[in-house]
C-alpha positions as CSV (number, residue, x, y, z in Angstrom):
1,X,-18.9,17.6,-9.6
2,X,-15.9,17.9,-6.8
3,X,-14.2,15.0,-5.0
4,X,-14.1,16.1,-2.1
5,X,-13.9,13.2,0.9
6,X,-17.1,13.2,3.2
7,X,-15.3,15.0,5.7
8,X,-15.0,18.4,4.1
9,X,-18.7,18.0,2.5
10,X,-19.7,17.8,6.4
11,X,-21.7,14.5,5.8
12,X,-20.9,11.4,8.1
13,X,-18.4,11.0,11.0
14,X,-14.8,11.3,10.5
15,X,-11.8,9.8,12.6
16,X,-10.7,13.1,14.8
17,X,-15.0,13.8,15.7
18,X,-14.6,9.6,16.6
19,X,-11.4,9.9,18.9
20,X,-12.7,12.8,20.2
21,X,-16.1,12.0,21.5
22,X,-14.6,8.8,22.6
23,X,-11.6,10.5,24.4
24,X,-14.7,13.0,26.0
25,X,-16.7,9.6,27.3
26,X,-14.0,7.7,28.7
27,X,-12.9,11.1,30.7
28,X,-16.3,11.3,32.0
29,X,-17.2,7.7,33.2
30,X,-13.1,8.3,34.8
31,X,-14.5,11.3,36.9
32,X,-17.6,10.1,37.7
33,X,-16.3,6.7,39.2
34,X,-14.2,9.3,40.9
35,X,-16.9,11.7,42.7
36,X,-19.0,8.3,43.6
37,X,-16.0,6.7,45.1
38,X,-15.6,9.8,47.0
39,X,-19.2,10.0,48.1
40,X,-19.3,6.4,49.1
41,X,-16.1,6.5,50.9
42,X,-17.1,10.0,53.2
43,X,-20.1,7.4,53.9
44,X,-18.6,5.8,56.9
45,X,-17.0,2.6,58.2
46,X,-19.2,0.1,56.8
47,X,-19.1,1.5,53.3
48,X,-15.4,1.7,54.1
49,X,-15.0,-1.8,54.0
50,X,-17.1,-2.4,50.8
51,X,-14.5,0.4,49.1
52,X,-11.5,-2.3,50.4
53,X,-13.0,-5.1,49.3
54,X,-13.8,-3.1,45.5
55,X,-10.1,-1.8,46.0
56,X,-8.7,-5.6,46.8
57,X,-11.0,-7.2,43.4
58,X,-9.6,-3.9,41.5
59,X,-6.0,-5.0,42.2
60,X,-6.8,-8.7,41.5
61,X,-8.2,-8.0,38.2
62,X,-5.5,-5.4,37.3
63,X,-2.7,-8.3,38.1
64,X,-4.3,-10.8,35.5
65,X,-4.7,-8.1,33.1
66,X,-0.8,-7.9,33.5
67,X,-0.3,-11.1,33.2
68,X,-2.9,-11.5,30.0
69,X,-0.6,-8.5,28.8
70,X,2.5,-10.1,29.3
71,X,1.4,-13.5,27.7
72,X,0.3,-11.2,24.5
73,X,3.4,-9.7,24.6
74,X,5.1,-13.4,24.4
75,X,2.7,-14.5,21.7
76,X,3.3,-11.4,19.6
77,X,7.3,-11.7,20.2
78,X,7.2,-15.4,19.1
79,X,5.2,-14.1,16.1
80,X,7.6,-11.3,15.0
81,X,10.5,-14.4,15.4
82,X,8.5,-16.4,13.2
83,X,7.8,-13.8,10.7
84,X,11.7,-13.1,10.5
85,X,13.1,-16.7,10.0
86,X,9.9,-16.3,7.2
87,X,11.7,-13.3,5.7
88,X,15.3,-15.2,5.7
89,X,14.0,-18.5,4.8
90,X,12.0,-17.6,2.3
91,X,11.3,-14.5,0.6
92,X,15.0,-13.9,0.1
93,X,16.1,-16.8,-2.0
94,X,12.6,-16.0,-4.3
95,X,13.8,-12.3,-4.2
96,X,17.5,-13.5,-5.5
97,X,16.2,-15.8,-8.1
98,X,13.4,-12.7,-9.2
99,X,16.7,-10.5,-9.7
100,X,18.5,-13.2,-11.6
101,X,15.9,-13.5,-13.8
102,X,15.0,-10.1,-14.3
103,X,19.0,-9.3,-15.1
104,X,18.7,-12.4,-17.5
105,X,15.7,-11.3,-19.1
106,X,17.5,-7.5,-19.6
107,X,20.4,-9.6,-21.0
108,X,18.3,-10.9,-23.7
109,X,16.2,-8.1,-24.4
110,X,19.6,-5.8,-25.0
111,X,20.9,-9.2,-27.0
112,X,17.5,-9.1,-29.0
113,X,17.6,-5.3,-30.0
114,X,21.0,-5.4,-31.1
115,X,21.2,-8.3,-33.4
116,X,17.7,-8.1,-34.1
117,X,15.4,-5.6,-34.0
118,X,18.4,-2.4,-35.3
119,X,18.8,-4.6,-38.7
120,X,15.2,-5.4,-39.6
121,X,14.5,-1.7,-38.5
122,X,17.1,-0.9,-40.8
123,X,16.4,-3.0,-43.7
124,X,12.7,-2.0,-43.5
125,X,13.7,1.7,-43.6
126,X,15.8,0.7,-46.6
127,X,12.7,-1.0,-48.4
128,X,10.6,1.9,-47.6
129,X,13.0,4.6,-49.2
130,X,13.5,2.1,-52.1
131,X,9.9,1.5,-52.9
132,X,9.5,5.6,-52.3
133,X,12.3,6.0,-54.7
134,X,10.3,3.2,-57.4
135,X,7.3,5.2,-56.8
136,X,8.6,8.1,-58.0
137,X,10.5,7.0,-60.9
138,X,7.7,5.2,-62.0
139,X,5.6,8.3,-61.8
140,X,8.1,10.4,-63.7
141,X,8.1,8.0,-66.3
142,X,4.2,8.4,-66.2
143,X,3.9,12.5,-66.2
144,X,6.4,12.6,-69.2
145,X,4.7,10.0,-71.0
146,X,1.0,11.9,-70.6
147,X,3.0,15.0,-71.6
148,X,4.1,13.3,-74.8
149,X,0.6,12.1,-75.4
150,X,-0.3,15.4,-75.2
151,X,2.0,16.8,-77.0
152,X,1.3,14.3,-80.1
């Protein structure tokens, strides 16, 4: 079984077919409104005035979409502003005291291993070799005692 994304298996849409057929429609509804406002404006006087009128509502509606821009543009500045008095206000004191502790806590670990952890480590090891070292006197002791047994 291979995990391959959809867009290698040839299921589905991916992004690039998306942006491209989009791209490819918004071309041709551009050159279509073209070649009709050409027809209509070889038409004569009369449809010349309609194409003035259409021209003078296009520019009206291209001004407030400037000015809708621009107002987003404010909102979107103030927002930024906002997010960086956040930042300074904020998330850098809990960032400080998060390194503070973090250096504190690596205090005490290196505190806690050293004075700690390296002598029971080391007296355990010493247990373990002592009760290795019991073991195997003991089991001398045994062997040459069944060896005098049998011997006798």
């Amino acid at each position: 079984m291979t995990d391959k994304p959809q867009t290698e298996q040839g299921q589905g849409f991916d992004i690039r077919r998306i942006v491209l057929i989009a791209s490819g429609v918004i071309i041709g509804l551009i050159v279509l409104l073209f070649l009709i406002a050409l027809l209509i404006s070889t038409g004569g006087e009369s449809v010349g005035s309609v194409v003035r009128i259409i021209r003078d509502l296009v520019i009206i509606f291209l001004a407030l979409e400037g000015v809708l821009i621009i107002l987003g543009l404010a909102v979107l500045t103030l927002q930024v502003a906002r997010l960086v008095n956040l930042l300074q206000t904020e998330v850098k004191p809990i960032l400080e005291n998060t390194q503070e502790t973090v250096k504190t806590a690596q205090g005490t670990v290196e505190f806690v291993g050293s004075n700690l952890a390296e002598p029971v480590i080391a007296a355990s090891g010493f247990m373990a070799g002592m009760s290795v070292l019991v073991g195997n006197v003991f089991g001398i002791r045994r062997a040459l005692k069944r060896i005098q047994e049998e011997t006798e």
